[in-house]
ROLOFI-981256 format. One record per residue (C-alpha): x, y, z; residue number from 1; residue in one letter; chain. Coordinates in pm, whole numbers, plus 50000, padded with zeros to 5 digits. Example, Ala and Ser with C-alpha at 12.3 -4.5 7.8 and 13.67 -1.06 7.14 Angstrom:
[[51230,49550,50780],1,'A','A'] [[51367,49894,50714],2,'S','A'] 
This chain:
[[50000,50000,50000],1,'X','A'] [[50274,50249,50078],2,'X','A'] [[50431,50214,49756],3,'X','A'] [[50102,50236,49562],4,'X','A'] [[50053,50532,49742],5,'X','A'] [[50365,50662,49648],6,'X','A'] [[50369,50567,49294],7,'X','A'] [[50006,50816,49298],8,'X','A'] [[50202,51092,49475],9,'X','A'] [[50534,51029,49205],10,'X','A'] [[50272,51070,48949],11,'X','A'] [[50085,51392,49036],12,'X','A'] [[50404,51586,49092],13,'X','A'] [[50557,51449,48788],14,'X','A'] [[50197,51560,48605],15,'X','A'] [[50194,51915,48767],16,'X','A'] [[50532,51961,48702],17,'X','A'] [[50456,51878,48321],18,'X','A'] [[50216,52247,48321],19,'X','A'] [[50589,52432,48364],20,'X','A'] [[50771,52210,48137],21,'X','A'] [[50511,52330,47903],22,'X','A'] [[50551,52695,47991],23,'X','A'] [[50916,52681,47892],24,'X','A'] [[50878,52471,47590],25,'X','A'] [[50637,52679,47367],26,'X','A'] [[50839,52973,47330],27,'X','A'] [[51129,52849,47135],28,'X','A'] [[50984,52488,47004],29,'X','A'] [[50622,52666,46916],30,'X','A'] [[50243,52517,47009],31,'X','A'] [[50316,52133,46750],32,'X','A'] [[50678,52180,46800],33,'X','A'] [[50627,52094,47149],34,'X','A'] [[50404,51849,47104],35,'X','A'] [[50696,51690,46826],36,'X','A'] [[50975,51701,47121],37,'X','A'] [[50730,51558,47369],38,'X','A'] [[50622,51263,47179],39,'X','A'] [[50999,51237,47112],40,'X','A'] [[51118,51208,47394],41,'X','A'] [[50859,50998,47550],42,'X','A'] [[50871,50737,47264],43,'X','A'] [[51262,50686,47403],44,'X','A'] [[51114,50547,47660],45,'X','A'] [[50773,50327,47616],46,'X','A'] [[50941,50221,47215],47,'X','A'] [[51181,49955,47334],48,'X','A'] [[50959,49849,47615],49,'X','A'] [[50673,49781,47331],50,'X','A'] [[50926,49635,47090],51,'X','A'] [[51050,49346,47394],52,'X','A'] [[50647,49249,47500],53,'X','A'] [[50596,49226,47134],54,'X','A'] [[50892,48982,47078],55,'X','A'] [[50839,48841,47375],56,'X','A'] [[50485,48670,47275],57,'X','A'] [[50299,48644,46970],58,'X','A'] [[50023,48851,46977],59,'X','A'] [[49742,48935,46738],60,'X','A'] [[49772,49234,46517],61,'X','A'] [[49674,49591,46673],62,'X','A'] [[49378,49780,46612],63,'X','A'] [[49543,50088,46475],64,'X','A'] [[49279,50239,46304],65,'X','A'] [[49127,50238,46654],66,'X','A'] [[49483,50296,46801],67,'X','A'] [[49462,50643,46566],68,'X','A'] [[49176,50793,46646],69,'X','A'] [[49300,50718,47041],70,'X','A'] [[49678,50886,46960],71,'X','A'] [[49513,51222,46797],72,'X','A'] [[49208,51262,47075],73,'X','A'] [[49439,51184,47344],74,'X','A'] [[49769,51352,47252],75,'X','A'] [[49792,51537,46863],76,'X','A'] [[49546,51754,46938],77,'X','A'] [[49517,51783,47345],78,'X','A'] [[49863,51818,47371],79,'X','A'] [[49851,52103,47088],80,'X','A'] [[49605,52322,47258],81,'X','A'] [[49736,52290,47591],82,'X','A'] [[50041,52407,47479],83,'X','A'] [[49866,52690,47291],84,'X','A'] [[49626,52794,47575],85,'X','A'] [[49971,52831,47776],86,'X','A'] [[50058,53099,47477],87,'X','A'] [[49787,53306,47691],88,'X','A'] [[49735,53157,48077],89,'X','A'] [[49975,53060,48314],90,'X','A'] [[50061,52690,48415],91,'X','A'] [[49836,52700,48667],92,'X','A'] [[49529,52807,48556],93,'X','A'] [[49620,52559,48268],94,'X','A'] [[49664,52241,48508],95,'X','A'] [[49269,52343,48693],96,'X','A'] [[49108,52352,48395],97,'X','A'] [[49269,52036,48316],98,'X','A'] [[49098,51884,48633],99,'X','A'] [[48781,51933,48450],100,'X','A'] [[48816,51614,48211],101,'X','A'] [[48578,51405,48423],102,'X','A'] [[48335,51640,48354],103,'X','A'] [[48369,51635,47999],104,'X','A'] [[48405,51245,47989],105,'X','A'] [[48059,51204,48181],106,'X','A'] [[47882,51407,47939],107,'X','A'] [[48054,51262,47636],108,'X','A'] [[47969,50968,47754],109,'X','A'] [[47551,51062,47820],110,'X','A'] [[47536,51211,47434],111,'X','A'] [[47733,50989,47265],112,'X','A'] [[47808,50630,47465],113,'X','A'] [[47465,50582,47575],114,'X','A'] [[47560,50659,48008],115,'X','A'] [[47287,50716,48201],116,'X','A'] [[47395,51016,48470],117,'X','A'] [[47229,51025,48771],118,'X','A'] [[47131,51293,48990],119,'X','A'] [[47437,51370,49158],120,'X','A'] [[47643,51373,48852],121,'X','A'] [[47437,51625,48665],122,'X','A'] [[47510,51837,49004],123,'X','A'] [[47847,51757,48982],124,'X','A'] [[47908,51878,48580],125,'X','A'] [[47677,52228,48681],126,'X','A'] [[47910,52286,48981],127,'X','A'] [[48223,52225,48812],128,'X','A'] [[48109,52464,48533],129,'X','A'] [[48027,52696,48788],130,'X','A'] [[48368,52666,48878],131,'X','A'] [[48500,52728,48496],132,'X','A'] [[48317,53102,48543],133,'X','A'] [[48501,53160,48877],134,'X','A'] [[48837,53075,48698],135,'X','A'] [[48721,53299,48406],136,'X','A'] [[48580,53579,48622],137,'X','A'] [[48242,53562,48466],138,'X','A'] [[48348,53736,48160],139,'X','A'] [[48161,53451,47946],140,'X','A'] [[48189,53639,47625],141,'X','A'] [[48585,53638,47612],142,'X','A'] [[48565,53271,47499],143,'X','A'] [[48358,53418,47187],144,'X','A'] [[48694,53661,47073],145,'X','A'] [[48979,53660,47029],146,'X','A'] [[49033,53570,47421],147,'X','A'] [[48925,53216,47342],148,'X','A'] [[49302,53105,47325],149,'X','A'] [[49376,53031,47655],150,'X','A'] [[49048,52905,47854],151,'X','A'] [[48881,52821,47560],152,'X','A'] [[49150,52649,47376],153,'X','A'] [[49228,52433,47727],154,'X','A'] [[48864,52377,47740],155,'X','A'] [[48891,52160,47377],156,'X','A'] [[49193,51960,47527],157,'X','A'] [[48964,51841,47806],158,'X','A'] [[48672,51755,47566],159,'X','A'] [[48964,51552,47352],160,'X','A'] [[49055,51360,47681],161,'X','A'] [[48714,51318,47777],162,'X','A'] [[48637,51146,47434],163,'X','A'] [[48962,50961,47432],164,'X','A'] [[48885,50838,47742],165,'X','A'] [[48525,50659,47632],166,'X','A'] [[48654,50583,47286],167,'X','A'] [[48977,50401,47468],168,'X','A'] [[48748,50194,47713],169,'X','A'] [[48524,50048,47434],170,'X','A'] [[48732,50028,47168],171,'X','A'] [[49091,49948,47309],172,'X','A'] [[48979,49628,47547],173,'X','A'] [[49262,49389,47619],174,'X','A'] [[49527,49588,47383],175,'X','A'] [[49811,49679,47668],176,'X','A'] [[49875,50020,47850],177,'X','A'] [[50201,49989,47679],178,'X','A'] [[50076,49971,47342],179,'X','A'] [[49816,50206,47354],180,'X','A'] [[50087,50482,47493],181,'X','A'] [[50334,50409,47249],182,'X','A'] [[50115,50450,46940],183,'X','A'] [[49974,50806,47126],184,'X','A'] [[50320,50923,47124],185,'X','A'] [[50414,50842,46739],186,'X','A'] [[50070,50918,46625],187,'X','A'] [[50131,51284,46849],188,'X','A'] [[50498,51304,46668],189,'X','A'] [[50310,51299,46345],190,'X','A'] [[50081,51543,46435],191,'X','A'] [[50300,51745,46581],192,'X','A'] [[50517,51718,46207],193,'X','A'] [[50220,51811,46016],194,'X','A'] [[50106,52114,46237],195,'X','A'] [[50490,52236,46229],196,'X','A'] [[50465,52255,45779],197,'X','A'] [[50149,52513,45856],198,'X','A'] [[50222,52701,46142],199,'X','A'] [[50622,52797,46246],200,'X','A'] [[50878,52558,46341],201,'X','A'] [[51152,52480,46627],202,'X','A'] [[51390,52725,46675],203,'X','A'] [[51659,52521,46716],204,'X','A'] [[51916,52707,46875],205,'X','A'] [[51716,52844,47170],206,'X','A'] [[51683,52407,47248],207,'X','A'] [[52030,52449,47366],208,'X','A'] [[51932,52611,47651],209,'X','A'] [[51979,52424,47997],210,'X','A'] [[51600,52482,48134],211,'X','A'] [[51443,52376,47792],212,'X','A'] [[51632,52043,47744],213,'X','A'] [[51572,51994,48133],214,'X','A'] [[51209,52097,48009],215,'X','A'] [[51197,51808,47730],216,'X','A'] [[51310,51573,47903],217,'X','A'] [[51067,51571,48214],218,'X','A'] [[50774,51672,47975],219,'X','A'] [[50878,51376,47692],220,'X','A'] [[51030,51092,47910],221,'X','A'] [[50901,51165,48256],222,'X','A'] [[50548,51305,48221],223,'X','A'] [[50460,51119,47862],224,'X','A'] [[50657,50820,47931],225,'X','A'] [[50755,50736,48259],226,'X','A'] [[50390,50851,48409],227,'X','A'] [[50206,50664,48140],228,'X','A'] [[50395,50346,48306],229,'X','A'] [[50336,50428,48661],230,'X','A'] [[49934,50548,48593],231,'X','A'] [[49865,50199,48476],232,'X','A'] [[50055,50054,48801],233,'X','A'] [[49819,50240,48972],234,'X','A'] [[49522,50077,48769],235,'X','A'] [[49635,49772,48811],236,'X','A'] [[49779,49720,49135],237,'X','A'] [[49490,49983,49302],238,'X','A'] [[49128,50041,49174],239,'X','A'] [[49025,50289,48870],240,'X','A'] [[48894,50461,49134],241,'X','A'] [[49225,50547,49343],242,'X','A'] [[49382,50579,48982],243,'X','A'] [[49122,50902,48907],244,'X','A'] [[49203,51035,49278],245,'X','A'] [[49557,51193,49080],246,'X','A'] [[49267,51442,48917],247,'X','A'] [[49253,51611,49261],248,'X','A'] [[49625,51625,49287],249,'X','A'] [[49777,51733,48995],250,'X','A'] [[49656,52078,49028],251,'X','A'] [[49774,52171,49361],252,'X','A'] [[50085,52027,49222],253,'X','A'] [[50076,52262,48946],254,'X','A'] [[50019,52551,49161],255,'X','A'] [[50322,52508,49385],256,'X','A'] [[50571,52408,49065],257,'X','A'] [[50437,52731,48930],258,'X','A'] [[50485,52968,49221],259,'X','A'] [[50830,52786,49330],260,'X','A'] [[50996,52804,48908],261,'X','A'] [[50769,53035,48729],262,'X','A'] [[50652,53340,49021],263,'X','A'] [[50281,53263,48897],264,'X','A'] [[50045,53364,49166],265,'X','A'] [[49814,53201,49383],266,'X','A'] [[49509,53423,49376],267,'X','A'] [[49196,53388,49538],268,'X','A'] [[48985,53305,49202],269,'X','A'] [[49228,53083,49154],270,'X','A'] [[49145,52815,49498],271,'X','A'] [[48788,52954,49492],272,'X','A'] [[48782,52778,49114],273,'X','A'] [[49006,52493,49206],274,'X','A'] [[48757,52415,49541],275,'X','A'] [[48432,52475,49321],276,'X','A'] [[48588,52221,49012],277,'X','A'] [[48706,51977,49286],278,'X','A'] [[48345,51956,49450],279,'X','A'] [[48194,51925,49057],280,'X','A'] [[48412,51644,48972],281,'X','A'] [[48420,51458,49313],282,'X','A'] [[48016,51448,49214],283,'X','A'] [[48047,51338,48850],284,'X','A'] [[48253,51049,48929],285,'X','A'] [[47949,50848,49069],286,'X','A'] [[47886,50576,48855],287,'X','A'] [[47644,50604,48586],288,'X','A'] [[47511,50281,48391],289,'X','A'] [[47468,50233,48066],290,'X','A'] [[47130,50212,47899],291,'X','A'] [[46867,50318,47666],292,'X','A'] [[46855,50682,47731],293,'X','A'] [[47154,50790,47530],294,'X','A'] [[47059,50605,47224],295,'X','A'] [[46658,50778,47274],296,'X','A'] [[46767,51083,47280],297,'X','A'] [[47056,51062,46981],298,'X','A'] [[46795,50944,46785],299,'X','A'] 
């Protein structure tokens, strides 16, 4: 137990931390550049590991049309517009609004995976929007200009998660943790290539820097590699359940990594948010079942 419980602490700080590796990265690598170097560098480290299992036994071939659709929803594009809403907001703002996946996965789930949401979850997804304004300081119509990069974009890399999460539990059952990381990270590296030929490109020579390759390597091979390995010991070893408790903790990690390396401040909206989204998603977690209701109302 101690060492599950340490693997979940390892985790959130190595999560929270990956808000400020972000920070640093975007200047000089640009919004898919970063996304390029992260999937890099995290492929260094899940590639040989997927390589040995798949030597190791034969296995029947991989799903990767379904392994796609998983690597874009869940890292090209997520990773993309976290990195761009971190053009405009700081880290931690950035990691909160993160926190508000759950939400987004119990509602993707209700309109589009036939969940059933009870009560208490419906509370949970109005509170934890409530929580959104807080962060945003009621000023609703800046996510309709050109203010939408930064909450708004953050906002789509939550809805990606929360889709990536449904798609993956349906669609991915019985392919490994292991494989469905290592395809997120080389379908991400080709994302990342194709956003780089439309958009601006690495500046190499500002890489060089000591706090940017510091940067890649705890965003690539500790928060995309190493974290993707210790999550599923989690799952495994724990519950799903204690797994999803790192939501709660990878904020206030964030916060702390911000205000210790970056000098981003802890402001009052700020908890008052992070307390409101915590209370929303600690409600939309109940279980829902699945049934007829989704499917009713889609058609």
């Amino acid at each position: 137990m101690v060492r599950l419980y340490g693997a979940l602490i390892t985790l959130s700080l190595i999560w929270g931390l990956s808000f400020v590796f972000i920070k640093v990265i975007v200047d000089p690598a640009g919004v898919w550049g970063t996304t390029f170097l992260r999937c890099l560098a995290g492929i260094l480290i899940l590639l040989p590991l997927f390589i040995r299992n798949r030597m190791k036994k034969q296995k029947a071939p991989l799903p990767k049309g379904k392994l796609l659709i998983v690597g874009l929803m869940n890292a090209g594009l997520p990773w993309s517009l976290i990195a761009w809403s971190e053009t405009q907001i700081n880290s931690n703002t950035a990691s909160i609004l993160n926190a508000t996946t759950p939400l987004w996965t119990a509602l993707i789930g209700f309109a589009l995976f036939s969940v059933v949401l009870n009560r208490f979850q419906w509370m949970g997804i109005l509170v934890g929007f409530l929580g959104i304004l807080v962060l945003m300081d009621f000023q609703v119509a800046g996510l309709f200009t050109s203010n939408f990069i930064g909450i708004g974009t953050m906002l789509l890399a939550t809805i990606c998660y929360g889709f990536a999460g449904q798609y993956t539990k349906r669609a991915l059952q019985g392919v490994s943790m292991v494989a469905i990381s290592t395809f997120q990270l080389l379908v991400g590296m080709a994302a990342g290539v194709v956003g780089m030929l439309f958009t601006r490109g690495i500046e190499w020579g500002a890489l060089a820097e000591p706090k940017v390759i510091l940067s890649i390597i705890g965003l690539g091979c500790f928060g995309s590699g190493i974290a993707a390995l210790l999550y599923f010991y989690v799952l495994t070893n724990g519950s799903p359940e204690f797994a999803s408790t790192v939501t709660y903790l990878i904020p206030a990690s964030a916060m702390v990594w911000g205000f210790v390396l970056l000098g981003e401040p802890i402001t009052s909206n700020l908890i008052l948010g992070l307390v409101i989204i915590f209370a929303g998603v600690f409600l939309s977690s109940r279980k829902g079942k699945k049934g007829k209701v989704g499917k009713t109302l889609a058609n």
